[in-house]
N, C-alpha and C positions, 0 to 999 in steps of 0.2 A: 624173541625170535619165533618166529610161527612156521610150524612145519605144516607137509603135506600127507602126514602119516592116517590113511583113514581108519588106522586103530586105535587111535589117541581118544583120550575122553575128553568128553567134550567141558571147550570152555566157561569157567566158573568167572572170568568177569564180566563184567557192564559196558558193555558197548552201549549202552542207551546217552550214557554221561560225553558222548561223542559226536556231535551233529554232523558233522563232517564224514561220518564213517557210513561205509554201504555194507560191512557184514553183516549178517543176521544176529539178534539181540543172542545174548548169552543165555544158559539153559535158569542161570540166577534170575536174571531179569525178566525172562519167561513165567519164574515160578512165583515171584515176588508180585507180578500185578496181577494173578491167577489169583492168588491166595487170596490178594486184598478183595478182588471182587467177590469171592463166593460165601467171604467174610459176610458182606452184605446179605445176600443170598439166605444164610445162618436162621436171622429171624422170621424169612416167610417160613422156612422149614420147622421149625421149632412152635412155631403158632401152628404149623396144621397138624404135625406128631403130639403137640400139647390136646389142641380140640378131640382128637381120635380117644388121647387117654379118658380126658374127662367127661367124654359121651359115655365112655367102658365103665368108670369112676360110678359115672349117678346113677348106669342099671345095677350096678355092685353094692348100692347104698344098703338094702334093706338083705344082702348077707349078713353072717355072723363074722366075730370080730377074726376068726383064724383065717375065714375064707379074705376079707379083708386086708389083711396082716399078708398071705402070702398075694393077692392083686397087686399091692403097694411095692414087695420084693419083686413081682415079676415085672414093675413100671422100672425100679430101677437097674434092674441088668439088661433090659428094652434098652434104657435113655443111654445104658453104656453102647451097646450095639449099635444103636441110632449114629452116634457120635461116630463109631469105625463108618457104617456104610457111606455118610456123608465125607469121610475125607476120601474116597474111592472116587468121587468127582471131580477136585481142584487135581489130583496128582492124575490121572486120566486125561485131563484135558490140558494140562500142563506138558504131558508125552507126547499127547496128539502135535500138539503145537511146537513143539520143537521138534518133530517131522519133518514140520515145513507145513500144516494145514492153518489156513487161516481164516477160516469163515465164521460166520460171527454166530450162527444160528447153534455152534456145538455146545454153549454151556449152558442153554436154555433147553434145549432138546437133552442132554446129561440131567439136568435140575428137574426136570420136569418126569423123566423114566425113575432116576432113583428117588427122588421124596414120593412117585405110586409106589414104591418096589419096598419102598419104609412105612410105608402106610399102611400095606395087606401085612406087612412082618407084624407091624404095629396091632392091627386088630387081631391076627394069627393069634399072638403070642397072648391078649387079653384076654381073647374069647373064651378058652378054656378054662379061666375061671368060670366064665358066664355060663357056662352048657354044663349041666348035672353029668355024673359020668365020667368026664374027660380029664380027670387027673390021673 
């Protein structure tokens, strides 16, 4: 039974499994082929946040083993961060799209502002081993 209450939360089934049906897909099925594409997405991001490290990695080479030792710590509380900022894109554009926006330019325009916006975090957060002083 489908009411008209517009304070109801919204629905959690699959109207996609429906050919027949003219509602708008469900907020599930929204997020469920959201997810899967930006899955893809994943690996260009991951190869340009990886090359940024390992540019920082090989002027780091000819430090001593502690300045190395905390690089490597600060790569991995980076690659956790990295990991949040990236899901701030599929559930973004998952919202946007269950507004009612449907234009196809927003997960590329999303993908392309946050992997810069991970990228300067990325070299921010290396640099600082790199530059004397800055600890």
């Amino acid at each position: 039974m489908k009411t008209d209450n517009p304070y109801a939360p919204p629905t959690t089934e699959s109207s996609v499994n429906d050919p027949g049906s003219t509602s708008p897909p469900s907020l599930t099925a929204i997020a469920r082929g959201t997810f899967l594409a930006w899955e893809k997405l994943r690996l260009v991001y991951i190869g340009v946040l990886s090359a940024i490290v390992f540019l920082m990695a090989s002027l780091n080479y000819s430090a001593g083993l502690s300045a190395q030792f905390r690089f490597f710590e600060k790569c991995i509380v980076g690659a956790v961060i990295a990991n949040l900022c990236y899901f701030a894109g599929p559930v973004l554009e998952t919202y946007v799209t269950w507004l009612g926006y449907r234009g196809r330019g927003l997960r590329i325009v999303l993908f392309v502002f946050g992997t810069l916006f991970s990228s300067i975090l990325a070299f921010g957060l290396l640099a600082g081993e790199l530059l004397p002083g800055m600890d």
